[in-house]
KEGU-294168 format. One record per residue (C-alpha): chain; x, y, z; residue in one letter. Coordinates in Angstrom, 2 decimals, always signed. Layout:
# KEGU-294168
+--------+---------+---------+---------+--------+
| chaine |    east |   north |      up | residu |
+--------+---------+---------+---------+--------+
|      A |       X |       Y |       Z |      A |
...
+--------+---------+---------+---------+--------+
# end
This chain:
# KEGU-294168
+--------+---------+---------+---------+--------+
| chaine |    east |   north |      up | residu |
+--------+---------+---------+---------+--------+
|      A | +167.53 |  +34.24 |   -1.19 |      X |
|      A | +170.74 |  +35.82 |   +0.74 |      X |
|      A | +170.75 |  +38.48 |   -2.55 |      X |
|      A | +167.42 |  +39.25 |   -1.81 |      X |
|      A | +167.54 |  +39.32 |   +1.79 |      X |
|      A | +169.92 |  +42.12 |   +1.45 |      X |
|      A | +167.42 |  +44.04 |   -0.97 |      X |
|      A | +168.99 |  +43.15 |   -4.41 |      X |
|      A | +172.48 |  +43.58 |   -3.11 |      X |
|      A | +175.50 |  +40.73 |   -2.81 |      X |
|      A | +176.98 |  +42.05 |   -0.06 |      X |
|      A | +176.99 |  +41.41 |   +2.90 |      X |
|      A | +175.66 |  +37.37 |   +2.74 |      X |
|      A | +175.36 |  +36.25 |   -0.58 |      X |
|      A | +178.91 |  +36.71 |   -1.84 |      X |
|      A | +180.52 |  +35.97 |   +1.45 |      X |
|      A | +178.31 |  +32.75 |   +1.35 |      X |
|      A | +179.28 |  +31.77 |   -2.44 |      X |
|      A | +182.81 |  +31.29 |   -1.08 |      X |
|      A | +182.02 |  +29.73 |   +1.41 |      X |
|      A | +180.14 |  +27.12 |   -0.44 |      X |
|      A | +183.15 |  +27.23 |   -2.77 |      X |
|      A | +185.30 |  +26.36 |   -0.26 |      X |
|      A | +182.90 |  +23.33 |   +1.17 |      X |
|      A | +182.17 |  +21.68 |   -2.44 |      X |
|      A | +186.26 |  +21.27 |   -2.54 |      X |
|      A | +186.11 |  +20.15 |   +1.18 |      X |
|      A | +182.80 |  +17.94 |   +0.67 |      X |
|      A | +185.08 |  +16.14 |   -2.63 |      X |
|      A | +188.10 |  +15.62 |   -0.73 |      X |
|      A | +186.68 |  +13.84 |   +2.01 |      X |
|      A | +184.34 |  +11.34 |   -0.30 |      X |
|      A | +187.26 |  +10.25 |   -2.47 |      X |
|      A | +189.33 |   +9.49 |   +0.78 |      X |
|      A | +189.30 |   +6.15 |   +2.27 |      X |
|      A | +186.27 |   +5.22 |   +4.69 |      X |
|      A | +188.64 |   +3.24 |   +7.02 |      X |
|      A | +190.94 |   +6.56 |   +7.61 |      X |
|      A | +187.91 |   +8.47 |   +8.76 |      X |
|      A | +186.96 |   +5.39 |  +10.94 |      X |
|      A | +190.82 |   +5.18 |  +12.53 |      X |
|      A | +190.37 |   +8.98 |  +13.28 |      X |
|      A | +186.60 |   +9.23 |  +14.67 |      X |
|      A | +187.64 |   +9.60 |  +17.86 |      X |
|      A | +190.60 |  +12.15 |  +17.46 |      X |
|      A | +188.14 |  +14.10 |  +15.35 |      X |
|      A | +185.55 |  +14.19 |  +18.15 |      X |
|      A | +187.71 |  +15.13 |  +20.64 |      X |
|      A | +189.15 |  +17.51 |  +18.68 |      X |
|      A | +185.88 |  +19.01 |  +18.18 |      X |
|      A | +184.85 |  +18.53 |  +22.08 |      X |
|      A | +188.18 |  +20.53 |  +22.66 |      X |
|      A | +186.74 |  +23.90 |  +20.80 |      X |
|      A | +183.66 |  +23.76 |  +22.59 |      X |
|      A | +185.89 |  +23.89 |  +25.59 |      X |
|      A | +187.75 |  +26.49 |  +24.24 |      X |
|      A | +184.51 |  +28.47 |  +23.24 |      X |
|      A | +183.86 |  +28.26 |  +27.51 |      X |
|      A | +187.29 |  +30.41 |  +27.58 |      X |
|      A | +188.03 |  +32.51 |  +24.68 |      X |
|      A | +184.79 |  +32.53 |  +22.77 |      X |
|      A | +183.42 |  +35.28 |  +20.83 |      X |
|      A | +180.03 |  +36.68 |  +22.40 |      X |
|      A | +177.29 |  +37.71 |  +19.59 |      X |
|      A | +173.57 |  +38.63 |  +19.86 |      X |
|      A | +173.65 |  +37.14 |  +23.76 |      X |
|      A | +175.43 |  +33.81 |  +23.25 |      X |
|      A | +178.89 |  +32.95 |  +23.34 |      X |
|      A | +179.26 |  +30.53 |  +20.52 |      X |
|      A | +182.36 |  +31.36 |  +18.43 |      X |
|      A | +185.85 |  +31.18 |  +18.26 |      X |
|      A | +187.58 |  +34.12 |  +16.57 |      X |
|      A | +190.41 |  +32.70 |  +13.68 |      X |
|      A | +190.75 |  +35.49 |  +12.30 |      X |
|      A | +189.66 |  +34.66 |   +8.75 |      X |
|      A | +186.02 |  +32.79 |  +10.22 |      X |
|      A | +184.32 |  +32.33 |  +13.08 |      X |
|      A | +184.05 |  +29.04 |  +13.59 |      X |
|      A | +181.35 |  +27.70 |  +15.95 |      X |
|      A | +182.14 |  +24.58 |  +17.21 |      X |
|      A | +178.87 |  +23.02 |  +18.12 |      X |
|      A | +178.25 |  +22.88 |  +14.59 |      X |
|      A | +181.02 |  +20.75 |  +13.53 |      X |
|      A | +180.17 |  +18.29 |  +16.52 |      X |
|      A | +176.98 |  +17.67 |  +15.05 |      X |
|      A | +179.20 |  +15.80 |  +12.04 |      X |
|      A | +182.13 |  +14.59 |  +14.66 |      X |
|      A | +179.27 |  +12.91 |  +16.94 |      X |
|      A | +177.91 |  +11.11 |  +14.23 |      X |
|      A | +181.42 |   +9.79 |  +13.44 |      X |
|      A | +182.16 |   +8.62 |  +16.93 |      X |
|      A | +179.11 |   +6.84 |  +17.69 |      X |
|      A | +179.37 |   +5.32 |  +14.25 |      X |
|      A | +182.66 |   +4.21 |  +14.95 |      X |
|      A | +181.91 |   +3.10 |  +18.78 |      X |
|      A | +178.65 |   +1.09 |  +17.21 |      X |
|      A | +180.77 |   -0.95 |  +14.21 |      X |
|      A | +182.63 |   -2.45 |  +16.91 |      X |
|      A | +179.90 |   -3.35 |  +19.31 |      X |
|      A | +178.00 |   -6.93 |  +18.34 |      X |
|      A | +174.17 |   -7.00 |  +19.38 |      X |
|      A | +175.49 |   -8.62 |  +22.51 |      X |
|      A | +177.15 |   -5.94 |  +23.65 |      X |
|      A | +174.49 |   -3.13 |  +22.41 |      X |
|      A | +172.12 |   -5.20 |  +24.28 |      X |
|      A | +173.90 |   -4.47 |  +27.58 |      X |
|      A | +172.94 |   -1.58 |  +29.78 |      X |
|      A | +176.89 |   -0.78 |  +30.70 |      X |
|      A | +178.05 |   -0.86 |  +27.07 |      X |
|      A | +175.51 |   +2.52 |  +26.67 |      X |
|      A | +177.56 |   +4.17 |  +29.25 |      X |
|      A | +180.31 |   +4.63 |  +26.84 |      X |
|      A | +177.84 |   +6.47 |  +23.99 |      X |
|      A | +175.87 |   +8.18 |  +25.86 |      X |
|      A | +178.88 |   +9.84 |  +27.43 |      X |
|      A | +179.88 |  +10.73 |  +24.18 |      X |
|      A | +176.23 |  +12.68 |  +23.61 |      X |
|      A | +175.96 |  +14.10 |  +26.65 |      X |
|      A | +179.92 |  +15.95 |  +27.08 |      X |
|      A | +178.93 |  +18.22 |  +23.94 |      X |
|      A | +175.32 |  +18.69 |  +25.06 |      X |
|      A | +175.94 |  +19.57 |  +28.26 |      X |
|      A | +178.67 |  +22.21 |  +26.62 |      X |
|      A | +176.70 |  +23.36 |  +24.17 |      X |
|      A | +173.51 |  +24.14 |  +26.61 |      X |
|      A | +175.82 |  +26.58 |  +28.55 |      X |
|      A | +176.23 |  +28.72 |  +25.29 |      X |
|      A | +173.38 |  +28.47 |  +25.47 |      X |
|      A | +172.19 |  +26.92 |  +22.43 |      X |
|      A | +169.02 |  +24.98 |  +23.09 |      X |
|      A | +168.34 |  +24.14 |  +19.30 |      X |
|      A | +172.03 |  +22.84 |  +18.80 |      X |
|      A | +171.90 |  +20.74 |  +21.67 |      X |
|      A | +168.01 |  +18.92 |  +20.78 |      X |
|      A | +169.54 |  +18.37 |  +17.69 |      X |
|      A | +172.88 |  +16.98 |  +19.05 |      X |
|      A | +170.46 |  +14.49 |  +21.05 |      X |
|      A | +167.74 |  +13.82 |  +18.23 |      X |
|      A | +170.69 |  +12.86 |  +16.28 |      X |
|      A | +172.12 |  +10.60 |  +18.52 |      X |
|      A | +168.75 |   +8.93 |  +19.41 |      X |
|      A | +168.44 |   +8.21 |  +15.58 |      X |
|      A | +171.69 |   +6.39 |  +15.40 |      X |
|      A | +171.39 |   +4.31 |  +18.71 |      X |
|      A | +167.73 |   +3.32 |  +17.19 |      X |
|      A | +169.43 |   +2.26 |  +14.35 |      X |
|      A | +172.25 |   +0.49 |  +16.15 |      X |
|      A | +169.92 |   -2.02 |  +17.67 |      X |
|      A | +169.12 |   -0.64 |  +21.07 |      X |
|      A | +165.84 |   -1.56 |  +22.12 |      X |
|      A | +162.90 |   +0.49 |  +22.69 |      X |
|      A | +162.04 |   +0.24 |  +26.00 |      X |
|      A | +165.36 |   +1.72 |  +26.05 |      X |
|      A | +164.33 |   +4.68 |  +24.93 |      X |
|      A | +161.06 |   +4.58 |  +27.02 |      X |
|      A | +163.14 |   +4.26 |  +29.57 |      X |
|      A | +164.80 |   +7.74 |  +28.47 |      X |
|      A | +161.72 |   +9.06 |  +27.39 |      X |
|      A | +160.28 |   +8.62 |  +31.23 |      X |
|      A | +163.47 |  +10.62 |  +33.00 |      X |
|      A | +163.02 |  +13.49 |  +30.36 |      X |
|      A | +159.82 |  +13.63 |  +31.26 |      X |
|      A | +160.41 |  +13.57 |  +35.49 |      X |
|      A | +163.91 |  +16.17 |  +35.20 |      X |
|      A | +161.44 |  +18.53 |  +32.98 |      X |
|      A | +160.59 |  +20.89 |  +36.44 |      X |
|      A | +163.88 |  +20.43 |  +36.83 |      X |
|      A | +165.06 |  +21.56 |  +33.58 |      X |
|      A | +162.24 |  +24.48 |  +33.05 |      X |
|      A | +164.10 |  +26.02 |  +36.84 |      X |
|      A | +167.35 |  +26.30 |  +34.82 |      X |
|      A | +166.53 |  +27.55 |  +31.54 |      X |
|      A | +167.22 |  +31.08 |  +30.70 |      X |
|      A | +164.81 |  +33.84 |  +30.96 |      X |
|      A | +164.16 |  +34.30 |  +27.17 |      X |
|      A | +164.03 |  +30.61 |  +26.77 |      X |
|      A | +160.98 |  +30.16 |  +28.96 |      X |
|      A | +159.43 |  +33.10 |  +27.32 |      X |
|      A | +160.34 |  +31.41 |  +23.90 |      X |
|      A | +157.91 |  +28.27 |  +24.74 |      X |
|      A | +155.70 |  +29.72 |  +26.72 |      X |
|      A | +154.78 |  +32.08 |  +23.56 |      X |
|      A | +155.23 |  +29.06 |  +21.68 |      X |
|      A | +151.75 |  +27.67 |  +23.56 |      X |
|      A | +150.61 |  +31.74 |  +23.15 |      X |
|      A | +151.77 |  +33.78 |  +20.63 |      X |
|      A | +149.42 |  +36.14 |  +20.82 |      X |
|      A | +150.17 |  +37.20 |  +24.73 |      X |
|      A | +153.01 |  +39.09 |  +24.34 |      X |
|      A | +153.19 |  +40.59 |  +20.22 |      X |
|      A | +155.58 |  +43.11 |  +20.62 |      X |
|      A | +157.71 |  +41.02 |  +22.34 |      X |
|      A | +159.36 |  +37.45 |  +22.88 |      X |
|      A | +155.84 |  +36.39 |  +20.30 |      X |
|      A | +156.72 |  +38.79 |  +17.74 |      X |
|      A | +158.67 |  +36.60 |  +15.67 |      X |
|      A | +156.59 |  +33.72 |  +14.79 |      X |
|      A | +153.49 |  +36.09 |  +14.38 |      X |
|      A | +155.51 |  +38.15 |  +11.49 |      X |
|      A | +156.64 |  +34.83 |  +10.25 |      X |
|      A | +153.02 |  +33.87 |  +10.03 |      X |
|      A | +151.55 |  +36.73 |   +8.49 |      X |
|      A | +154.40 |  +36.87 |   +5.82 |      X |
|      A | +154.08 |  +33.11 |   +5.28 |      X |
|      A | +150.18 |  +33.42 |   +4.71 |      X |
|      A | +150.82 |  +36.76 |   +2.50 |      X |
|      A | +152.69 |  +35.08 |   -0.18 |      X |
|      A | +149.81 |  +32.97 |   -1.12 |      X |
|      A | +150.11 |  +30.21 |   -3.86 |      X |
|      A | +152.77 |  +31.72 |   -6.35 |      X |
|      A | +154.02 |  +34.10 |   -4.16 |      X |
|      A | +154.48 |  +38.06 |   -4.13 |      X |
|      A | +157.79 |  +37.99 |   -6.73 |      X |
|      A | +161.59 |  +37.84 |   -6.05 |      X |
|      A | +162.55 |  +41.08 |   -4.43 |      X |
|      A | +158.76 |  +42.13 |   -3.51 |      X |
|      A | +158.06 |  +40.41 |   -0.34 |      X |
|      A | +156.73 |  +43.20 |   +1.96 |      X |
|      A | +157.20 |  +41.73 |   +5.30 |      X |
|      A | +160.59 |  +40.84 |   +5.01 |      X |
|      A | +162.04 |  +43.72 |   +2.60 |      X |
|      A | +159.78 |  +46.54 |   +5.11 |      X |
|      A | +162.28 |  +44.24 |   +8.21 |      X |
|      A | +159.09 |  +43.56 |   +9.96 |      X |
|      A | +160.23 |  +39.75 |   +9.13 |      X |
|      A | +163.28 |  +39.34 |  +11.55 |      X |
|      A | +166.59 |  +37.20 |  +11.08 |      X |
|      A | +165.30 |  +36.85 |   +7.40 |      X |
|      A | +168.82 |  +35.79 |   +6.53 |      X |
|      A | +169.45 |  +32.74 |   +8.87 |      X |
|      A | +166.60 |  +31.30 |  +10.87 |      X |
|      A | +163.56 |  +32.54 |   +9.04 |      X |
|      A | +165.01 |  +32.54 |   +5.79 |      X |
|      A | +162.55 |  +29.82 |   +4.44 |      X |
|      A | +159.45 |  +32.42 |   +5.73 |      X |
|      A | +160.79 |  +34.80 |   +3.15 |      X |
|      A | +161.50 |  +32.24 |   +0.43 |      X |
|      A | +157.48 |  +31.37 |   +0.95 |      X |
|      A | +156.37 |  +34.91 |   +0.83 |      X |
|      A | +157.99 |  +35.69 |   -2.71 |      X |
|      A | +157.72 |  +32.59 |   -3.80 |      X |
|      A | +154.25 |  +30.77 |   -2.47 |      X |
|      A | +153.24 |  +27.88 |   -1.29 |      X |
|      A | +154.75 |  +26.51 |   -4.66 |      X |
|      A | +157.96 |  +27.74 |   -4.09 |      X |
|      A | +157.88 |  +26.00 |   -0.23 |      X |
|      A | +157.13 |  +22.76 |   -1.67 |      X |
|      A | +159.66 |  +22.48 |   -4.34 |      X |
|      A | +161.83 |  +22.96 |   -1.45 |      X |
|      A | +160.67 |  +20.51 |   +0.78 |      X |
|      A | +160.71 |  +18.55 |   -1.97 |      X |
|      A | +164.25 |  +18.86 |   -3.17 |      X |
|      A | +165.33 |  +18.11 |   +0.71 |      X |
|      A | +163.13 |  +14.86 |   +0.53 |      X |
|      A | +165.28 |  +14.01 |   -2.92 |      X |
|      A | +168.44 |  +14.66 |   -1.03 |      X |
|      A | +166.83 |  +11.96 |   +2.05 |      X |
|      A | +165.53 |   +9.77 |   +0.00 |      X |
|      A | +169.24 |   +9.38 |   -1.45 |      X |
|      A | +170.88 |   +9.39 |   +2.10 |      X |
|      A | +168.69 |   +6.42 |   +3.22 |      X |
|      A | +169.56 |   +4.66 |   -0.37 |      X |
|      A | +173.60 |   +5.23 |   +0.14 |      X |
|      A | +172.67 |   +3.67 |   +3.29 |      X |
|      A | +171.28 |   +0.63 |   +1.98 |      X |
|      A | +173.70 |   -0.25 |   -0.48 |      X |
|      A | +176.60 |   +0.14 |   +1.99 |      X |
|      A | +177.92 |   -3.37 |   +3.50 |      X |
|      A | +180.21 |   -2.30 |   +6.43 |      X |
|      A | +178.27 |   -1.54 |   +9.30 |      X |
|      A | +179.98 |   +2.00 |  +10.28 |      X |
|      A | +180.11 |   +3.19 |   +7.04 |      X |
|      A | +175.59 |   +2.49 |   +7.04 |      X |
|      A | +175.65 |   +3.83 |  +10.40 |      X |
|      A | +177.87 |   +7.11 |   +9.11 |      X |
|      A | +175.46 |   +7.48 |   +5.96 |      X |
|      A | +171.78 |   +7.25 |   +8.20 |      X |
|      A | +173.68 |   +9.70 |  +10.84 |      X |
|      A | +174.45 |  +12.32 |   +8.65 |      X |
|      A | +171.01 |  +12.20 |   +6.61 |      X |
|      A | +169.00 |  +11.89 |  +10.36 |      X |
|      A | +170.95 |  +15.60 |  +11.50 |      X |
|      A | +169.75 |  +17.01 |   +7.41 |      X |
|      A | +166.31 |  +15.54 |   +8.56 |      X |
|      A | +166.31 |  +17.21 |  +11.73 |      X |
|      A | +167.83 |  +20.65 |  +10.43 |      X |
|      A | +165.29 |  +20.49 |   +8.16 |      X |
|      A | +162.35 |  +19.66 |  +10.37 |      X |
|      A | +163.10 |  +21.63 |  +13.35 |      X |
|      A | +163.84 |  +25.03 |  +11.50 |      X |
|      A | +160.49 |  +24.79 |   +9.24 |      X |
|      A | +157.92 |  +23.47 |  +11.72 |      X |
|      A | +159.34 |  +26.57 |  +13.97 |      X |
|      A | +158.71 |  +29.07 |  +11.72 |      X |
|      A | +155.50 |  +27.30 |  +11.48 |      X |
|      A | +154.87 |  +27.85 |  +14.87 |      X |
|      A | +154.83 |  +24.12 |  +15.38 |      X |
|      A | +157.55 |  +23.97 |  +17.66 |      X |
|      A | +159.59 |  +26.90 |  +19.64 |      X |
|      A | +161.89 |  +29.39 |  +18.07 |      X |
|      A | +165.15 |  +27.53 |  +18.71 |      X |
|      A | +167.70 |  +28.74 |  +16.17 |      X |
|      A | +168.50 |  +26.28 |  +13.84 |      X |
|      A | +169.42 |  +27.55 |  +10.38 |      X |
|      A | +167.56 |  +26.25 |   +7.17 |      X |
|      A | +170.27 |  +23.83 |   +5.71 |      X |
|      A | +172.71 |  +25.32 |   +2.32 |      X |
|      A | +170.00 |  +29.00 |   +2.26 |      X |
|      A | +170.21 |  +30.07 |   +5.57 |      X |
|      A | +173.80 |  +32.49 |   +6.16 |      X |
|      A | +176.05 |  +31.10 |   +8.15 |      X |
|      A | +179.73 |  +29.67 |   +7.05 |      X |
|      A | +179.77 |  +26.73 |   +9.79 |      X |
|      A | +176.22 |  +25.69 |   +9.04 |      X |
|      A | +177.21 |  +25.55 |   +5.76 |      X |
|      A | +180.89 |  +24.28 |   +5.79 |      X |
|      A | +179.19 |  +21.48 |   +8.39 |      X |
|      A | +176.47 |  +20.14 |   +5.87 |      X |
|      A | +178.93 |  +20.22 |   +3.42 |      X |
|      A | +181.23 |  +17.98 |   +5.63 |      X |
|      A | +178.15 |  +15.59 |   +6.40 |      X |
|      A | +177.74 |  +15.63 |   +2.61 |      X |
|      A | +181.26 |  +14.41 |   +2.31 |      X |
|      A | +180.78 |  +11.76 |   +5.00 |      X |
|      A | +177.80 |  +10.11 |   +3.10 |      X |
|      A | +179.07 |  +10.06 |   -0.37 |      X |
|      A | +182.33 |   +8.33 |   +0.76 |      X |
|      A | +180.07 |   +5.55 |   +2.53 |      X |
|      A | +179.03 |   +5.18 |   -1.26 |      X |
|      A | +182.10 |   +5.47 |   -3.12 |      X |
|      A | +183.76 |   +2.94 |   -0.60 |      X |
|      A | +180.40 |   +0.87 |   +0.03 |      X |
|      A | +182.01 |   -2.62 |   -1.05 |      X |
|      A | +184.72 |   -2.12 |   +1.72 |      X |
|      A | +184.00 |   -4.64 |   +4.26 |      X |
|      A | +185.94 |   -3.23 |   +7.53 |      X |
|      A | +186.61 |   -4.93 |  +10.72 |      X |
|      A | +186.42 |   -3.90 |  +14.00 |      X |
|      A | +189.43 |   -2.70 |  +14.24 |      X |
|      A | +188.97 |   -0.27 |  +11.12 |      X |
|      A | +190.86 |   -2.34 |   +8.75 |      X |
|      A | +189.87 |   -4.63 |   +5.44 |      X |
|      A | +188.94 |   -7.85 |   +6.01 |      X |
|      A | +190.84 |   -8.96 |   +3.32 |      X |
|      A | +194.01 |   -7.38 |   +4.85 |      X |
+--------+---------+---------+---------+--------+
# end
């Protein structure tokens, strides 16, 4: 899709991204033959670590298309807030293995977690990065769900979202209110902030059931379709490829969740289950978020469409994730204590 986003051409995103996905295969292998109760021992660091960049993206980050994001090392620009999406689920993983149902059933023992969610959100929201950070939190929701907390809990959550929300709408950005409030009206401003989705549309619509052809997709190869290589790369996929190619997709990403949740249920220490459901809940939400926007089912938030979309962190950061989960399998027999060590030790 990157080769034809570029009009039959490799360069400039398909062979840059081929590396790239080199270079995350070796990374995604390393980390899934390495043992489970080193990445436990080192959750935190690695968190912190990551919570550190976004710090440093506040100071010496690299400013593109309106956002600063980036950190320039010269041979990638790493963006930090997609790492932390990976780190986070590590730390609450590790924070939840050594909490009984006791403690998770205690208001103060949140405090700890939730401080953990909300250090990179608040960082990432002054990016700003809106998608990142509904992700960061959908995420986190997922694994505090499956941790045991209760739901009133989260109706409890659910109520202060609600009551900070005129709060919230007075300090988002300019384009970001225009962003939902086309959302509810696409059609009030075309040209403009609602031009997006309604491209996105018609090309969606235009390729039909089987799709225009590979290479032939009018909307996007004419550039009325924008971003065609990162956030609406699935529009174009659907245009040259139908509604048929669209579903094989979705259904290849259910394949890939259906085995995340199985890993997951075959795994008998608690932070490698917790590691395995995290990492498939942020593929579910990449997944979910970036379709249903170009949809028009939610706002355009800016969430790439997981291993097409361009994008070396995005990618490098699945891959990672990937890692994560298939060395909860390969180690699922491990039973680890508290403290991150064997039982049997």
């Amino acid at each position: 899709m990157l080769y034809s986003a570029a009009n039959g051409a490799w360069e400039p995103w398909a062979s840059r991204q081929a590396m790239r996905f080199g270079i995350g295969i070796a990374l995604m292998v390393a980390i899934a033959l390495t043992d489970i109760r080193l990445w436990m021992r080192y959750s935190y660091a690695l968190y912190f670590l990551v919570l550190g960049l976004l710090v440093g993206v506040e100071v010496i980050g690299e400013i593109g298309m309106g956002a600063q994001r980036w950190i320039n090392l010269g041979v990638i620009q790493l963006q930090p807030s997609e790492i932390m999406k990976i780190t986070l689920v590590l730390a609450l993983a590790r924070y939840f293995h050594g909490a009984t149902l006791e403690d998770i059933g205690r208001p103060s023992s949140l405090i700890f977690p939730l401080l953990l969610v909300a250090a990179p959100v608040v960082l990432v929201l002054r990016q700003p990065d809106l998608g990142t950070a509904i992700m960061l939190g959908l995420t986190a929701g997922a694994i505090f769900f499956l941790a045991g907390v209760r739901a009133w809990k989260f109706g409890l959550v659910a109520a202060a979202v609600l009551g900070a929300m005129p709060v919230a709408w007075s300090v988002l950005h300019g384009y970001q209110k225009r962003r939902i409030l086309t959302f509810l009206d696409p059609g009030s401003d075309p040209l403009g902030a609602g031009y997006h989705i309604l491209q996105s549309k018609i090309a969606l619509g235009s390729g039909g059931v089987l799709g225009k052809g590979f290479l032939r997709g009018s909307q996007s190869h004419l550039n009325f379709l924008p971003e065609k290589q990162t956030d609406f790369i699935f529009t174009m996929l659907a245009e040259e490829f139908g509604m048929a190619g669209g579903l094989t997709l979705l259904g290849l990403y259910t394949l890939v969740l259906v085995f995340g949740f199985a890993i997951a249920l075959r795994v008998r220490n608690q932070y490698g289950r917790l590691l395995a459901l995290g990492v498939t809940a942020t593929f579910f939400v990449y997944v979910f978020i970036n379709i249903a926007m170009v949809m028009g089912l939610l706002p355009v938030v800016g969430v790439p469409l997981p291993l097409i979309s361009y994008g070396g962190t995005a990618m490098l950061s699945i891959l990672i994730g990937f890692g994560f989960l298939m060395s909860a399998y390969v180690h699922r027999d491990v039973r680890i204590s508290r403290h991150g060590t064997s039982e049997d030790d």
